[in-house]
C-alpha positions in Angstrom: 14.8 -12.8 8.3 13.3 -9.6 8.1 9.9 -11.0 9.0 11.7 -12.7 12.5 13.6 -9.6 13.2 10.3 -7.4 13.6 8.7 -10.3 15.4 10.9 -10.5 17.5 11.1 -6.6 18.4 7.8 -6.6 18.9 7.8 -9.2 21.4 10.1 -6.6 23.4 7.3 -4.8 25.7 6.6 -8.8 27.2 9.6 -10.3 27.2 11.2 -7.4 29.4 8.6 -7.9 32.0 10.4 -11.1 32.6 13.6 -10.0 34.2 12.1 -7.4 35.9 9.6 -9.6 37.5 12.4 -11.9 38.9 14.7 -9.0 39.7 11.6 -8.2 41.9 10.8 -11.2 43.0 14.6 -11.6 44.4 14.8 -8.6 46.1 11.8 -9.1 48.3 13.2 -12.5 49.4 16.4 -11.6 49.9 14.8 -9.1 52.2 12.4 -11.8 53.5 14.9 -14.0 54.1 17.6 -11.8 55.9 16.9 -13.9 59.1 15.5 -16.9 58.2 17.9 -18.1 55.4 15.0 -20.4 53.9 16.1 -19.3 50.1 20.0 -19.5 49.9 19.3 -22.2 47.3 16.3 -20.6 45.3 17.7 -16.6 45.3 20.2 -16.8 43.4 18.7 -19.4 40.5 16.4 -16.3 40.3 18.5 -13.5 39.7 20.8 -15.9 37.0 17.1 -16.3 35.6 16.9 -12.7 35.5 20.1 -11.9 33.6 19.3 -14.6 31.1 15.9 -12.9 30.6 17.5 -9.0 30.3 19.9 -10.9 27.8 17.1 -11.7 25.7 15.3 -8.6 26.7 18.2 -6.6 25.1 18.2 -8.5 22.1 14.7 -8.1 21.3 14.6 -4.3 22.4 17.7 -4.1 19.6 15.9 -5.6 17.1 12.3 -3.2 17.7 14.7 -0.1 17.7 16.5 -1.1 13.9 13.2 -2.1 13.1 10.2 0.4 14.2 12.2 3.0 13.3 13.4 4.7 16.4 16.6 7.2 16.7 19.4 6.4 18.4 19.2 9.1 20.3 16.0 7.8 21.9 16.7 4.7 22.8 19.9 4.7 24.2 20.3 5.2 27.7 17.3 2.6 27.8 19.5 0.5 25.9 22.5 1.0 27.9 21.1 0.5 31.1 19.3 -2.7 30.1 22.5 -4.0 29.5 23.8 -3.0 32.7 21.0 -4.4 34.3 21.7 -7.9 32.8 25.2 -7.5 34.0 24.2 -6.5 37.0 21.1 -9.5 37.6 24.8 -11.5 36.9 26.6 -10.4 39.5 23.7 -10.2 42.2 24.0 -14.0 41.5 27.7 -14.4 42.2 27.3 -12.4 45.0 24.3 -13.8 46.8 25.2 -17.7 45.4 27.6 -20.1 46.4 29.9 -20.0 43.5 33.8 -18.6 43.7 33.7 -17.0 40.2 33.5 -13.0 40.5 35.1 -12.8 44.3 35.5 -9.5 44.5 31.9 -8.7 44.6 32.1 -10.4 47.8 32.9 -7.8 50.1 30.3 -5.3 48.5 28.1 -4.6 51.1 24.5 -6.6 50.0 22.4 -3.4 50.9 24.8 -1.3 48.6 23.7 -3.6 45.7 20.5 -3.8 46.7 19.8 -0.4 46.3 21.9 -0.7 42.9 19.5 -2.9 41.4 16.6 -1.4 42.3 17.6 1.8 40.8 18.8 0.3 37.4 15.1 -1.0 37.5 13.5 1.8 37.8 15.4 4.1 35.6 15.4 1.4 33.4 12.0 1.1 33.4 10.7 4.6 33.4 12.8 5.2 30.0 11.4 2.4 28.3 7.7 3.5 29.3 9.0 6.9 27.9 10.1 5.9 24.8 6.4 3.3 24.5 4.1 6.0 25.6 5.7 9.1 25.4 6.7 11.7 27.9 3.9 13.2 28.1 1.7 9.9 28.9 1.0 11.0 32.8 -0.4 14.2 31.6 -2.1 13.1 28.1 -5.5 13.8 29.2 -4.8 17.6 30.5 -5.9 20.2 28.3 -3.2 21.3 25.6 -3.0 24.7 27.1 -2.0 23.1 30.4 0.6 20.5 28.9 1.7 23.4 27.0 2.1 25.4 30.4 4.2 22.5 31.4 6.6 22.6 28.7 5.3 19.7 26.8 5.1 20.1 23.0 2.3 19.3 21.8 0.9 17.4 18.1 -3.0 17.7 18.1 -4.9 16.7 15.6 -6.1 20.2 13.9 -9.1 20.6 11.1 -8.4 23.0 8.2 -11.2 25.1 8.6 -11.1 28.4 6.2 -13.8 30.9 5.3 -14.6 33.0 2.8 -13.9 36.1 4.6 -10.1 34.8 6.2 -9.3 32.0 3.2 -6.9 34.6 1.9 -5.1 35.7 5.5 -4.8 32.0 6.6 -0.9 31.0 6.9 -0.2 28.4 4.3 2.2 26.4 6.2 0.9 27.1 9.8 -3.1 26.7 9.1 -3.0 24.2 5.8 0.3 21.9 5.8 1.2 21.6 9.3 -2.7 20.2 10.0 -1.7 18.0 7.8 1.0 16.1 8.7 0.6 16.5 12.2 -2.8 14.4 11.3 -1.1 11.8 9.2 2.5 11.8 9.7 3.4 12.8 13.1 2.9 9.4 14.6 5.9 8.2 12.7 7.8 11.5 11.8 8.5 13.0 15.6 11.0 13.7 18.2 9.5 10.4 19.9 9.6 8.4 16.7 11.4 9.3 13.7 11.2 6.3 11.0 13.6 7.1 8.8 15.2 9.7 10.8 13.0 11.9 9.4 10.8 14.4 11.7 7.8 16.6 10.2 6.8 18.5 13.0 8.4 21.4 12.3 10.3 23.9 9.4 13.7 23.1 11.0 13.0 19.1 11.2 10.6 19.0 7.7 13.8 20.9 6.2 16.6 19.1 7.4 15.0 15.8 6.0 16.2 11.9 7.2 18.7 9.1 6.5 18.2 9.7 2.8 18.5 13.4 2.3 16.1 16.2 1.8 12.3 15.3 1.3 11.7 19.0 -0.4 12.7 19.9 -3.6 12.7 23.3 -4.4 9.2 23.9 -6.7 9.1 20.3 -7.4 6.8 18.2 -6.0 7.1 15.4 -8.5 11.0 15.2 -7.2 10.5 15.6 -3.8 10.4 12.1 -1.5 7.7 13.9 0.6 4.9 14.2 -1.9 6.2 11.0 -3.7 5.6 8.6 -0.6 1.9 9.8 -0.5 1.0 10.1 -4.2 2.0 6.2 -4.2 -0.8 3.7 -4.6 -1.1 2.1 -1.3 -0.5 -1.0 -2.4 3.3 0.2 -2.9 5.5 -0.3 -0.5 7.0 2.4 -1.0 3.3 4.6 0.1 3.4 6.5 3.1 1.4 6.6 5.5 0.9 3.0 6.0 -2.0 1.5 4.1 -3.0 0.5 8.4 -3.0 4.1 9.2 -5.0 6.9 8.3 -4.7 8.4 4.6 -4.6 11.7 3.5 -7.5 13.0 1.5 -7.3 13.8 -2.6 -7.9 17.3 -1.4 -4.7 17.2 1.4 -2.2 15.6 -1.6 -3.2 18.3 -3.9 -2.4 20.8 -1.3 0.9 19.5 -0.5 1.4 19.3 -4.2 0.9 23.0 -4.9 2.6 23.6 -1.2 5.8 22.1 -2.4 5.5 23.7 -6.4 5.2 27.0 -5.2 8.5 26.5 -2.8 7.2 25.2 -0.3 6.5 28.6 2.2 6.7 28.8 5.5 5.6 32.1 6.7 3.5 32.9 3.9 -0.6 33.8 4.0 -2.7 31.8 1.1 -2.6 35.1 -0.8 1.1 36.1 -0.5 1.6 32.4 -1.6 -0.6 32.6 -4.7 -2.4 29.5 -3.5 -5.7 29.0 -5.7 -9.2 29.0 -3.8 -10.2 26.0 -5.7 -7.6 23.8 -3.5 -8.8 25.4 -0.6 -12.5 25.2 -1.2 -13.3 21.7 0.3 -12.2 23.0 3.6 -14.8 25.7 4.0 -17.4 24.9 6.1 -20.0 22.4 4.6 -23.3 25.1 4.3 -26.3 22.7 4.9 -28.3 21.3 1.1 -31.6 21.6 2.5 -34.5 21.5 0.3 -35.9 24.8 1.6 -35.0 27.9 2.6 -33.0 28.5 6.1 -35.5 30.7 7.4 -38.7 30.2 9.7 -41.9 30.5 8.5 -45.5 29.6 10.2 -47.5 26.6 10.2 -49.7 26.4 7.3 -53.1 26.0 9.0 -54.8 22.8 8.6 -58.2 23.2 7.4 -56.6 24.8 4.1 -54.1 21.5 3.8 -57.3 19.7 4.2 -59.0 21.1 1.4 -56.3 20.9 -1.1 -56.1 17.0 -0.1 -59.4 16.7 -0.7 -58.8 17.5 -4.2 -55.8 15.2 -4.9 -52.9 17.2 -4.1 -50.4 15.5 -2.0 -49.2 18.2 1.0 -46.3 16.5 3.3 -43.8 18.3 6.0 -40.5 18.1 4.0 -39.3 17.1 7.9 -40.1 17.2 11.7 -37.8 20.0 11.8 -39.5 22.9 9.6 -42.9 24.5 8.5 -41.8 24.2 5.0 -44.1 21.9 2.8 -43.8 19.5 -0.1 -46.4 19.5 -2.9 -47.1 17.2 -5.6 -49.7 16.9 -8.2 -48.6 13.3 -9.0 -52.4 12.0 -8.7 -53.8 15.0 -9.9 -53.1 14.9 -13.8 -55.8 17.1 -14.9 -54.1 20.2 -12.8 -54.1 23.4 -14.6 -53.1 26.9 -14.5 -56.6 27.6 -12.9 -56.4 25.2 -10.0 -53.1 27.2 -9.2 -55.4 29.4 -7.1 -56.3 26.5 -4.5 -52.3 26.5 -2.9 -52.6 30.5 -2.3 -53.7 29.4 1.3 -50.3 27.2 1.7 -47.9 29.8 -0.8 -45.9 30.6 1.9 -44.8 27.3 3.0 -44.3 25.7 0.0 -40.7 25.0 -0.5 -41.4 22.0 -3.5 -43.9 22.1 -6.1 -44.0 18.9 -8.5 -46.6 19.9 -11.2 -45.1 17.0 -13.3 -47.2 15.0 -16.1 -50.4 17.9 -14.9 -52.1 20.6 -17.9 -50.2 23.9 -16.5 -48.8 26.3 -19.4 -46.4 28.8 -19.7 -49.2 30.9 -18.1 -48.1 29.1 -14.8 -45.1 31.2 -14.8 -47.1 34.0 -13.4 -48.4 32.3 -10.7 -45.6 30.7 -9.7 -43.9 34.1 -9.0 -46.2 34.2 -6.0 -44.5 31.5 -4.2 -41.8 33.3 -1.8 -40.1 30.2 -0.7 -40.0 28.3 -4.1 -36.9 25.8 -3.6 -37.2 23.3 -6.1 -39.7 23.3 -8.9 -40.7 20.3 -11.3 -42.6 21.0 -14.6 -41.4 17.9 -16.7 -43.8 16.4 -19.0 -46.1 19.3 -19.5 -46.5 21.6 -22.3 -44.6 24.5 -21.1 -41.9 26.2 -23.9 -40.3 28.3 -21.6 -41.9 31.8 -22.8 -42.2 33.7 -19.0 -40.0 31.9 -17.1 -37.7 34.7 -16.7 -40.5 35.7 -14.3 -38.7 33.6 -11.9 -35.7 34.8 -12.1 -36.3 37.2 -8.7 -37.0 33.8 -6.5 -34.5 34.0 -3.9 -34.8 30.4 -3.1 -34.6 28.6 -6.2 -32.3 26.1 -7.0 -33.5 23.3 -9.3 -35.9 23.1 -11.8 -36.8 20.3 -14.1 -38.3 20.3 -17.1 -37.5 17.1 -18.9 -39.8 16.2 -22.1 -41.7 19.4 -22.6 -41.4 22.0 -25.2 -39.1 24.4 -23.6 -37.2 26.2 -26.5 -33.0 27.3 -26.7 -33.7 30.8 -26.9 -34.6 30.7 -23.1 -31.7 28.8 -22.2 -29.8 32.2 -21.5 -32.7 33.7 -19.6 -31.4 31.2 -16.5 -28.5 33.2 -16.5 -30.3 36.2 -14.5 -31.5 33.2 -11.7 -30.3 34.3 -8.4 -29.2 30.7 -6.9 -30.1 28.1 -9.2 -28.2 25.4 -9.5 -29.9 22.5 -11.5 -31.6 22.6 -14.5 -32.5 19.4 -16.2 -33.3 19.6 -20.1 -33.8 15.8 -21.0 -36.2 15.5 -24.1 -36.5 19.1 -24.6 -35.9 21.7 -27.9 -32.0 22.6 -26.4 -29.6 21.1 -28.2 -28.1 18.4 -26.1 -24.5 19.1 -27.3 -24.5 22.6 -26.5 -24.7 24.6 -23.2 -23.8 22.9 -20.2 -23.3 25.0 -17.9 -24.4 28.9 -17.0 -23.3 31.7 -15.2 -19.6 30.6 -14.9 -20.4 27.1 -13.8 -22.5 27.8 -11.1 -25.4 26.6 -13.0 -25.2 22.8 -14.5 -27.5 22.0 -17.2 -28.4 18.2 -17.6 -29.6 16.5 -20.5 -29.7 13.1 -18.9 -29.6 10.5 -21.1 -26.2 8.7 -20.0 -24.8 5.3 -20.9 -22.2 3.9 -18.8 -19.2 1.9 -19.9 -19.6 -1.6 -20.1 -16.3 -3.2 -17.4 -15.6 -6.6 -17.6 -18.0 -7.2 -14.0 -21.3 -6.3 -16.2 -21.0 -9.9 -17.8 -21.6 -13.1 -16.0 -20.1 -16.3 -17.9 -22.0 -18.8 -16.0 
């Protein structure tokens, strides 16, 4: 029944077409035929038409309003005046047909109703396209300060966008939470459409809460209706938004989450809240993950690229868009410490160096030092124990370095501490103790020891 009832409501915007295009259609041959009485017989058949089509129109306008979720207070001078203009489409037929019933509409002059019936129309009309595309739908395009200008609220789509130098300023409510729902709720949850007579945009509306109470409860997000309907699995029919419409992020429920825990403020700032900048990290802006430094430097001249190709050393732009170079020794096995000296032509534009599986030492360590722009640094499978690498720990570029199955030794593990922006380190097959440090410098440095092993599910066997 349920299933009918919003198939039928949403059958509303073509079915009310119908009456209005025979109300129409009468009017301009009533008007045609003022002289020539050609259509005595046909005019009114159309406006009985017509009444029997607002009759349905009403019905099926009823049944979207109980069930898209619209207020009362929305719909009902559409409402009403649909009715009247089925009424109305009724008695243009006993006044313009042949039949006795309904005399005394007689003697109403036919201009006078006329004139009636194109008005119900048209109000009619222009409340229904209100309450389908808004108020505002004529002057959608304009610019929000100019609908603003106008006196038209307005709900745009807003992107949390913090900083490290304002995260702590930045209204909680106003610059977090409101961006937010307007995003993902507003479409349902507004003056124009309030599903459940409930309306987010605002303290006064988000406060007041809908046809089953309050959807805030005070420091209690696991009790409040508003964070319950979203932490749902979509699959619940329960989940709001709709699993059809766009879904908050993990990052957006946790906010709401700690939003509503910490009683839900209004006209707080991050700080005066208490909000942690973990929650609030993932909406800083995303700083680029280049593999080299955001800088310029010259083009390494060709002739010296030349010559260390000639040798076996790979030298590759890391991309069209920078000087920066990649270098690799992978067919070049017999590299050592000594050879170091052939990149001093290229030092400055070296970004990667993958002296992997080559001869180098710990002695490399001091050569390596002269490479300004070192990003990323591979060492894995050589003999190297580690002794000098604190050398490195002035690079201002460095981020990763890999030195999986060599010899490098624990006691250096704390050395990476001092490392200005390293990130990576990966210890696979090494002297560290697998089970031990995982991380450096209060997180900011991850140490992997690779070696995973995955869960077997149910999907990694095939039963043929």
């Amino acid at each position: 029944m349920d299933v009918l009832k919003q198939l039928l409501g949403r059958l509303h915007p073509i079915i009310v077409h119908l009456p209005i295009g025979f109300i129409i259609l009468g009017l301009l041959l009533q008007w045609y035929d003022r002289k020539r009485n050609e259509f005595n017989h046909a005019i009114p058949l159309i406006f009985l038409w017509a009444g029997y089509f607002a009759v349905l129109a009403c019905i099926s306008g009823y049944a979207q309003y109980i069930g898209e979720g619209y207020t009362f207070e929305t719909v009902k001078w559409h409402l009403w005046l649909g009715i009247a203009t089925a009424i109305f489409s009724f008695l243009m037929y006993f006044k313009v047909g042949s039949t006795k019933k309904f005399a005394w509409v007689k003697p109403i002059p036919i201009i006078v109703m006329t004139l009636l019936m194109f008005i119900l129309i048209s109000v009619t009309g222009h409340l229904g396209g209100t309450i389908t595309h808004g108020e505002d739908y004529l002057v959608a395009p304009l610019p929000n300060t100019i609908k603003s200008a106008l006196g038209f609220e307005t709900f745009e789509e807003k992107e949390i966008t913090l900083t490290e130098e304002t995260w702590k300023e930045a209204q909680i409510y106003e610059d977090i939470i409101k961006p937010i729902l307007n995003n993902k709720c507003i479409s349902c949850h507004s003056p124009k459409k309030s599903k459940g007579e409930l309306m987010l945009h605002n303290e006064k509306a988000i406060l007041k809460g809908g046809e089953n109470g309050v959807v805030l409860a005070m420091n209690n997000a696991n009790a409040s209706e508003l964070f319950r309907r979203i932490d749902l699995p979509k699959t619940d029919e329960d989940h709001m938004p709709p699993k059809d419409k766009t879904q908050p992020s993990k990052e957006e429920i946790k906010l709401i989450r700690a939003w509503i825990d910490m009683g839900h403020p209004f006209n707080q700032t991050i700080s005066q809240a208490g909000l942690e900048k973990e929650l609030v990290l993932p909406f800083f802006p995303k700083q680029p993950d280049n593999n080299y430094p955001d800088i310029e430097v010259a083009e390494a001249a060709q002739d010296s690229v030349k010559i260390i190709e000639a040798k076996g050393i790979h030298v590759d732009p890391i991309d069209k868009t920078s000087n920066f170079l990649k270098v690799s020794c992978i067919n070049k096995p017999n590299f050592t410490d000594a050879d170091f000296a052939i990149l001093k032509p290229i030092a400055t534009q070296i970004a990667i160096l993958d002296l992997g599986a080559t001869q180098v030492t710990d002695a490399i360590f001091e050569k390596l030092v002269t490479l300004s722009n070192l990003t990323i640094l591979k060492l894995d499978n050589t003999a190297i124990s580690g002794k000098n690498i604190s050398l490195l720990a002035s690079k201002e570029y460095l981020k990763s370095i890999n030195m999986t199955s060599t010899d490098f030794e624990e006691t250096h593990v704390q050395e990476l501490e001092n490392f200005k922006r390293l990130k990576k380190v990966y210890l696979y097959k090494t002297k560290v103790n697998a089970q031990g440090t995982k991380t450096l410098k209060d997180g900011q440095i991850t140490v992997y020891y690779g070696n995973y092993e995955l869960p077997q599910i149910a999907a990694d066997s095939i039963i043929y």
